[in-house]
C-alpha positions in Angstrom: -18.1 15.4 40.3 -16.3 12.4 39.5 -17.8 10.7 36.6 -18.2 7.0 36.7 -19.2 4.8 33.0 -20.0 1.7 33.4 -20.0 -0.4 29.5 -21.7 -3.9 29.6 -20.9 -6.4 26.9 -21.1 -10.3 25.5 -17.7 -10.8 24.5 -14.1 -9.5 24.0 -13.7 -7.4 20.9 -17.1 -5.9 21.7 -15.8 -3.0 23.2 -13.1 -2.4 20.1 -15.6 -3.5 17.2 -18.3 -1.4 18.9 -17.9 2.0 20.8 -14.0 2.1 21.3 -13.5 5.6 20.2 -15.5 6.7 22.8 -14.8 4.6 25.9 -11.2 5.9 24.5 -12.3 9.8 24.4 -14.2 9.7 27.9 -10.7 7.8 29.8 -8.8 11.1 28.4 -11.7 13.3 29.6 -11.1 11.6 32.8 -14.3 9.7 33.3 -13.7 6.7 35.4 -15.1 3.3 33.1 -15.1 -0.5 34.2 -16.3 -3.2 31.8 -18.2 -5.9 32.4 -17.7 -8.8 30.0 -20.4 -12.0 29.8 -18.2 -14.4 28.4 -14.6 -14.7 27.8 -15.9 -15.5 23.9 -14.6 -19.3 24.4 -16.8 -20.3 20.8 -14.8 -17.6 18.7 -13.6 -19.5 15.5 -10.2 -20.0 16.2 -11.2 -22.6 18.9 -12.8 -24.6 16.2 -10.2 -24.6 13.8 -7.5 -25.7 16.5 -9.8 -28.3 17.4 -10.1 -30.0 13.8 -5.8 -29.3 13.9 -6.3 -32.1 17.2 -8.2 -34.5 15.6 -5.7 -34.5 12.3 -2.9 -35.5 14.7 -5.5 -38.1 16.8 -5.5 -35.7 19.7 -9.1 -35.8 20.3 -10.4 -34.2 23.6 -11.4 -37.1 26.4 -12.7 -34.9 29.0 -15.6 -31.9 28.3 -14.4 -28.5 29.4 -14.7 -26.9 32.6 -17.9 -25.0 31.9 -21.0 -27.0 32.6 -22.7 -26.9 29.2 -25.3 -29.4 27.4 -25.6 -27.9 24.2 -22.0 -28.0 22.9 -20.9 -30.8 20.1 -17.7 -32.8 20.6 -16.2 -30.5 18.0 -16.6 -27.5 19.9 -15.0 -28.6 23.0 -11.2 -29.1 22.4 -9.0 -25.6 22.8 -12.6 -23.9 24.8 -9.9 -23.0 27.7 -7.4 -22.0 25.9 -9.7 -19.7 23.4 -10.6 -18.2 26.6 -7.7 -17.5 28.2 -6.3 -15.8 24.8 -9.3 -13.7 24.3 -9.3 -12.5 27.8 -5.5 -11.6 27.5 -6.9 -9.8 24.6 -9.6 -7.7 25.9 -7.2 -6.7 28.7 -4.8 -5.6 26.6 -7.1 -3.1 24.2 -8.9 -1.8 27.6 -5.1 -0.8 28.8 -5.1 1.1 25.4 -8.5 2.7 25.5 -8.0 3.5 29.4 -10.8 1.4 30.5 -9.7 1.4 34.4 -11.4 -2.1 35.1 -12.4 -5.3 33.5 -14.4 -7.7 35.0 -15.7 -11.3 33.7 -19.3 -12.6 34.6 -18.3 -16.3 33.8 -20.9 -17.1 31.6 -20.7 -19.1 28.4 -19.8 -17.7 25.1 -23.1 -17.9 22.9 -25.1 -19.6 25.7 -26.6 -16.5 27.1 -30.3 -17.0 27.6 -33.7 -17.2 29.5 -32.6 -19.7 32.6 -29.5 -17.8 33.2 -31.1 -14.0 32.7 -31.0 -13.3 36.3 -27.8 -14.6 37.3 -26.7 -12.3 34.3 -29.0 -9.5 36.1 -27.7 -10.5 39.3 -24.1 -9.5 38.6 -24.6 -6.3 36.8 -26.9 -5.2 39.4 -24.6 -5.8 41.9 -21.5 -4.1 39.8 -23.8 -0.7 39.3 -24.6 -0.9 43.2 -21.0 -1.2 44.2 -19.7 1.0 41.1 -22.0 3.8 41.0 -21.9 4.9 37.9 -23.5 7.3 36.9 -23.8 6.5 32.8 -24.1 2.7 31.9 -23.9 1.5 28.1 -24.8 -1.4 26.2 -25.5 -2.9 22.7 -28.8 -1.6 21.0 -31.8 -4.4 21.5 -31.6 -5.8 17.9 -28.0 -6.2 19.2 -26.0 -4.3 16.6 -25.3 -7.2 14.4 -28.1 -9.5 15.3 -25.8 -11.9 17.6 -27.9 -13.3 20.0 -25.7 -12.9 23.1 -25.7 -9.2 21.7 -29.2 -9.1 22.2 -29.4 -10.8 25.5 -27.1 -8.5 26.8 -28.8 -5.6 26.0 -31.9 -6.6 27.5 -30.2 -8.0 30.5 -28.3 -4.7 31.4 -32.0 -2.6 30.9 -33.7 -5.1 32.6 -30.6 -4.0 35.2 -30.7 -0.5 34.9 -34.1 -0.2 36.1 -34.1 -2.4 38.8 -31.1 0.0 39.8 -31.0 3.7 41.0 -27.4 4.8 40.6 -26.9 5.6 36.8 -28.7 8.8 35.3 -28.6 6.9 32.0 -28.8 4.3 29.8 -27.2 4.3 26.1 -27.3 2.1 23.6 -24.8 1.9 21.0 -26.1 1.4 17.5 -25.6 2.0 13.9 -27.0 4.1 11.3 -28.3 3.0 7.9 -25.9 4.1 6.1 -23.4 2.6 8.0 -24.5 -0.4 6.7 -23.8 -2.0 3.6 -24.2 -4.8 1.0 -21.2 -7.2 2.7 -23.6 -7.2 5.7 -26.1 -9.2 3.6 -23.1 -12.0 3.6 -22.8 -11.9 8.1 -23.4 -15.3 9.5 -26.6 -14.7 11.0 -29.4 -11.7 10.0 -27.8 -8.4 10.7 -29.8 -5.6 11.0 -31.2 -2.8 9.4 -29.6 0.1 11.5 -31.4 3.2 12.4 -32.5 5.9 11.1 -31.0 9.5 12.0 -34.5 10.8 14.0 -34.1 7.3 16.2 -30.7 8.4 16.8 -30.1 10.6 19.6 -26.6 11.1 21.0 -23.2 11.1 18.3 -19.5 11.4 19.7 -16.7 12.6 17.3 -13.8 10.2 18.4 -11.8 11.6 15.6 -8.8 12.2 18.1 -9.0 8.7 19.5 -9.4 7.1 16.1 -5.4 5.6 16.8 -6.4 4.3 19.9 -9.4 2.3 18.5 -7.5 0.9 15.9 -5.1 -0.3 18.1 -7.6 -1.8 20.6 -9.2 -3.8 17.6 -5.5 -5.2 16.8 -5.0 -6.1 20.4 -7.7 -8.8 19.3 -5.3 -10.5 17.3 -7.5 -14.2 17.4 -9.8 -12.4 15.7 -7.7 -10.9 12.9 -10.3 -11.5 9.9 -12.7 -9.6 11.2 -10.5 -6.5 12.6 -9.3 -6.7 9.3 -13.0 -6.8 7.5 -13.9 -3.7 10.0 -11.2 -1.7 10.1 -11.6 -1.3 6.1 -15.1 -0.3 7.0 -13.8 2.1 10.0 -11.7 3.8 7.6 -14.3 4.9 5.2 -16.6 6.3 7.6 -16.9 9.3 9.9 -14.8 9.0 13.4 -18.4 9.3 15.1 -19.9 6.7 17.3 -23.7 6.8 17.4 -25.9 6.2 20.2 -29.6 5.9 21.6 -30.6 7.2 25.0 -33.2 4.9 25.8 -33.9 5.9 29.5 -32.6 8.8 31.8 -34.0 10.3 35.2 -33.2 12.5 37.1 -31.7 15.0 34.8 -32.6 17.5 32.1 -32.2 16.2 28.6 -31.8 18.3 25.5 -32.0 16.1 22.0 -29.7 15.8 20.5 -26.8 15.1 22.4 -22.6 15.0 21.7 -21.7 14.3 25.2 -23.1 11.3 27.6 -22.7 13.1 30.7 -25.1 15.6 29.4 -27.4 17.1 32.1 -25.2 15.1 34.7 -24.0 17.8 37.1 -23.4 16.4 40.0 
């Protein structure tokens, strides 16, 4: 059997910040994964400060960016394309290095994912697992790991996906414990959550012989360098396991708890 994964996020870095150990441990063990990534992550905060370096040197922005959005400010327009461009450079270099075969980007706008564009979202992913096949998909836990709201669309949107699907055998979130979590959190810019607790948890993957290879990816994400920096302190201090929910399988005979994804998937 050839095994296909198939890991749905918001934004680049997701897949280095979140469950790179494992994408990385599953490319070595041969599985086939493709990406799909919402948005190239065009609001990250290095577009902002670039902007405000424009308007010091009276280099204001005179056109709006390509993307057809109402809700951004003047100040978040300047350097949106060229965010995007670097960020996607970024997320295709850390897939290279976690042996993510494909990488594919929905188009959609970083931190505008929401209700009048949930199907076209839908639409996209649906047609990926159709034409992909895989046979495990994965995706942020509904609370969205750190409470991002993309994060949380995302996850619903791939569910919502998933079932309207036949293809995959599975569908995994990727979530944190509650010990994983600690005071600094309190200090995130928007509510992060709780975590779960271990009985919630169902699935855990020792990517202790991949932990070079996600600490690499996270670098790759170089305009992002604060917070691989703020996580990779974190990373260090805590087991090499990613943790994981199964929220809906079919079709195959599941046995809780689980240390492998494919588990039950034999053919």
């Amino acid at each position: 059997m050839h095994k296909k994964l198939l890991a749905v996020f918001a934004h680049p870095d997701d897949e280095a910040f979140g469950p790179a150990g494992t994408l990385a441990y599953y490319a070595k063990e041969g599985v086939e994964i493709h990406l799909l990534c919402a948005t190239r992550g065009e609001a990250g905060e290095n577009r902002i400060k670039n902007y405000e370096v424009r308007i010091r040197n009276n280099k204001a922005p005179k056109t709006p960016p390509r993307w057809p959005s109402l809700t951004w400010t003047p100040r978040m327009v300047e350097g949106s394309e060229r965010v995007a461009k670097i960020r996607e450079k970024e997320l295709l270099k850390s897939a290279k290095i976690l042996g993510i075969k494909k990488v594919e980007f929905l188009d959609f706008i970083d931190g505008e994912l929401r209700n009048n564009i949930y199907h076209q979202v839908a639409e996209k992913i649906i047609n990926k697992i159709h034409t992909f096949k895989p046979q495990v998909v994965l995706t942020v836990e509904r609370r969205g790991v750190s409470g991002h709201l993309d994060h949380i669309a995302i996850s619903m949107i791939t569910t919502y996906s998933y079932l309207k699907t036949k293809e995959p055998k599975k569908l995994y979130y990727h979530c944190l414990p509650f010990e994983m979590r600690d005071k600094m959190m309190d200090n995130y810019f928007v509510y992060f959550p709780e975590g779960y607790s271990r009985k919630e948890i169902t699935t855990k993957i020792d990517y202790s012989c991949c932990w070079e290879e996600k600490v690499k990816s996270m670098k790759a994400h170089q305009s992002q360098i604060k917070d691989v920096k703020n996580l990779l302190n974190r990373f260090q201090k805590w087991p090499k396991v990613d943790h994981f929910i199964l929220q809906y399988h079919r079709g195959v005979k599941v046995s809780l708890p689980e240390t492998d994804l494919f588990a039950g998937i034999d053919h």
